[in-house]
N, C-alpha and C positions, 0 to 999 in steps of 0.2 A: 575590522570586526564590527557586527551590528549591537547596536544596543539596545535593540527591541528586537521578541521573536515574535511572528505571529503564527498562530497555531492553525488547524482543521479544528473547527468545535465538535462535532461530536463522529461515533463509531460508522454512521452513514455516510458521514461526508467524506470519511477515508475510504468506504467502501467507493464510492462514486468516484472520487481521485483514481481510484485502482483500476475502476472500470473503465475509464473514458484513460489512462494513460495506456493501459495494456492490455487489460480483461476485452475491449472490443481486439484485439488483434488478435487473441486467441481466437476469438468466434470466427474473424476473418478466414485464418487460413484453418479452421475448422471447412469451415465453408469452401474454401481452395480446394481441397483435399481430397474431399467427396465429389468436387464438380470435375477434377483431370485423374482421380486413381478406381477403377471401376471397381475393382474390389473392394473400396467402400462404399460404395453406395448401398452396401446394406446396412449400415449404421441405422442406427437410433439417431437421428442428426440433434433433433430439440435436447436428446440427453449427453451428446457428445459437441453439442454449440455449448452449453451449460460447464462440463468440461474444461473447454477451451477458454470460457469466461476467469474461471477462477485459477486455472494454472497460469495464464496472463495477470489476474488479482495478486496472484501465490508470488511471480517474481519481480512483480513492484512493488506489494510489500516489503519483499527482503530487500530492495536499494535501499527501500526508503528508511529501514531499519540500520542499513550496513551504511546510508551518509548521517544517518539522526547528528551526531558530532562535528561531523563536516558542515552540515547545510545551517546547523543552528547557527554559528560565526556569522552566515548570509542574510540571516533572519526568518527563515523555513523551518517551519515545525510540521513534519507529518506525523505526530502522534497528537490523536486528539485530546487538546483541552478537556476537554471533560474525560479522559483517561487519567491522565497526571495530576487531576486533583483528587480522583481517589489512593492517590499516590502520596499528597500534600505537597504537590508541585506545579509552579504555573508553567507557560512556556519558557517564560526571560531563567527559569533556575538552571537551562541546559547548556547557559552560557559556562556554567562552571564546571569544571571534569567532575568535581567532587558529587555531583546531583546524578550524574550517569549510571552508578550501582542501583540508585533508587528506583531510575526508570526501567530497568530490566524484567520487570513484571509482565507491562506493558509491552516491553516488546515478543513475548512469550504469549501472548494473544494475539 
């Protein structure tokens, strides 16, 4: 078990984690989609690559919410610091189970 976490400092840098793990994969096969199914090609591509962005954000999010317990032990905090201290909790508090009911706010944004 680690005995230091390091966190994402703020709500951007989770946004940008999100994006570069999974939010571009959405765009990708956004992009796949429309180039091999002709019937889409009448999308809206700029508002269904957007789309695609955030349903890929939408289910890295949720790992990253569903290991928060698991990954903390690693020393991985993808809730941002500057979240969990409007919480009155730094990273290192998630090493404790008891600090988990507090961070549930957080994970509800």
């Amino acid at each position: 078990m680690a005995d230091r976490v390091d966190a994402l400092d703020t709500r951007a840098d989770l946004n940008r984690y999100t994006h570069l793990n999974a939010g571009c994969v959405g765009e990708f096969w956004t992009d796949m989609v429309v180039a091999h199914r002709p019937r889409c090609a009448i999308w809206d591509l700029p508002a269904m690559r957007a789309r695609g962005v955030r349903f890929g954000q939408g289910c890295s999010s949720s790992t990253c919410c569903a290991t928060c317990r698991a990954t903390s032990g690693s020393g991985a905090c993808y809730l941002p610091s500057a979240d969990l201290a409007t919480l009155g909790l730094v990273p290192r508090d998630l090493l404790s189970p008891a600090a988990l009911p507090r961070v549930r706010p957080s994970w509800t944004r």
